[in-house]
C-alpha positions in Angstrom: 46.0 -2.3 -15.7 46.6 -3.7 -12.2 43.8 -6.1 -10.8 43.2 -5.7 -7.0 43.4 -8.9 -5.1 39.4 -9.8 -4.9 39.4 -9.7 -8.8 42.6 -11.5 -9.2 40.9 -14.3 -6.8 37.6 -14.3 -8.8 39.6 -14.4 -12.1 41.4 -17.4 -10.6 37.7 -19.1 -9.3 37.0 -18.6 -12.9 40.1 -20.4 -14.9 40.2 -23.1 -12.1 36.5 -24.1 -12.8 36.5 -23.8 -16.0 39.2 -26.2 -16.6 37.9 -28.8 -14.0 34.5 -28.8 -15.9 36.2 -29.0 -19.5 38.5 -32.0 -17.6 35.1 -33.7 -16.7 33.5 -33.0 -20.2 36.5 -34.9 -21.9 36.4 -37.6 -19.6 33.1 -38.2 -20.1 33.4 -37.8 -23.6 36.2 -40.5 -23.9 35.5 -43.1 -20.9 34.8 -46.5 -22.4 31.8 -48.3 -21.7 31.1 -50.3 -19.3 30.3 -53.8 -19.5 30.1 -55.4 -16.2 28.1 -54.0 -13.0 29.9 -55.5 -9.5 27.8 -55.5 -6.3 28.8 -55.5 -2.8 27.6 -55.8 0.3 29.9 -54.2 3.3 33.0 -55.0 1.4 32.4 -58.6 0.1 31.7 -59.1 -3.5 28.1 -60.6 -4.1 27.5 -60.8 -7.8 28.4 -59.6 -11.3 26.0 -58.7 -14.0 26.2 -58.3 -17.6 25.5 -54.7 -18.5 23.6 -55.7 -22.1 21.5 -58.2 -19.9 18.7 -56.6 -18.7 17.6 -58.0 -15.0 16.3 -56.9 -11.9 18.1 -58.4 -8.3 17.5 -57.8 -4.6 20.3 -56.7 -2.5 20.1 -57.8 1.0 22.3 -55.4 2.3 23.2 -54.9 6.3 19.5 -53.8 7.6 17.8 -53.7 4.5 17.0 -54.2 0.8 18.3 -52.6 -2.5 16.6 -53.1 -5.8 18.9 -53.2 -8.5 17.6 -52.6 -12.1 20.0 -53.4 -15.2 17.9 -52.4 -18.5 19.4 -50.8 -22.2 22.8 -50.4 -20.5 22.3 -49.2 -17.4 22.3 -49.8 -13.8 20.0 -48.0 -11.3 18.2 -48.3 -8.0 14.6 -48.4 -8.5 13.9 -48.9 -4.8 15.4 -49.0 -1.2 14.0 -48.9 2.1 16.6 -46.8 3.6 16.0 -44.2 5.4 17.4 -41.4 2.7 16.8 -43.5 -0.5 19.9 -41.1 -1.7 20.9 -44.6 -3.7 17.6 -44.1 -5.8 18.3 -40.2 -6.4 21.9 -41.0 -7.7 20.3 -42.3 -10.9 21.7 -44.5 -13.8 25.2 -45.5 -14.4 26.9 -46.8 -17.5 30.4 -46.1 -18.2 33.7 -47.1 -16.1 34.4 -46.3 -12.3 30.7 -44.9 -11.9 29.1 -46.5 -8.6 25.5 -46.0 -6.9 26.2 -46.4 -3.1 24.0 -46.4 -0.2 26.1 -46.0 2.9 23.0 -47.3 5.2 22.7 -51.1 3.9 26.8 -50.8 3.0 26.0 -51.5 -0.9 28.2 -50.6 -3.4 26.8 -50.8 -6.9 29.6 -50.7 -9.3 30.5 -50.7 -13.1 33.6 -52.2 -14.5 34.9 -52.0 -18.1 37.0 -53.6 -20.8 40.3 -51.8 -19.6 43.0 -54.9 -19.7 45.3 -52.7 -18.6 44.0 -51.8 -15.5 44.6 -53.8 -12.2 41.4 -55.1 -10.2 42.0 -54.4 -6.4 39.3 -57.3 -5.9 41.3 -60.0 -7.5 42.1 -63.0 -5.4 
């Protein structure tokens, strides 16, 4: 049975997707929790949170405000007055390497885990 080229490409769409969702499944599955949020504002750290603390904390950001919401382990954006408010849509964020980021005040909304092993760029 010999596949034309169009089927051999969809068959290929297929297999490559398929794998890069079950690669995203399992590192989902087996990311560690976070346990620190980081916030920036245009590149320079501002503050660190506790993730089990809940809290609330403006951003000033450049030309505008963030609100940042930490409750039951996770971060979110409850408000913003920037133009999109795409930093509100992005939702909450819990485990490792997930950011919020709203590209209009330059604020960078990060969390950070237990991983000893890895190397924090930001260290002085």
């Amino acid at each position: 049975m010999s596949l034309n080229k169009s089927k051999r490409t969809y068959l290929l769409m297929i297999v490559v997707t398929t794998l890069a969702l079950m690669l995203m499944l399992i590192t989902k599955v087996f990311a560690g929790d976070g346990n620190m949020v980081l916030v920036s504002v245009d590149g320079a750290e501002i503050e660190r949170f506790s993730l089990g603390k809940d809290t609330e904390y403006e951003i000033e950001g450049v030309g505008g405000t963030n609100l940042l919401v930490i409750k039951d382990g996770f971060a979110y954006v409850e408000s913003a007055d920037c133009p999109d408010c795409l930093c509100v849509k992005q939702g909450r964020i819990s485990k490792p390497g997930e950011a919020i980021i709203c590209l209009p005040h330059r604020v960078i909304i990060k969390i950070l885990g237990n991983d000893k092993k890895a190397i924090d760029i930001m260290a002085n």
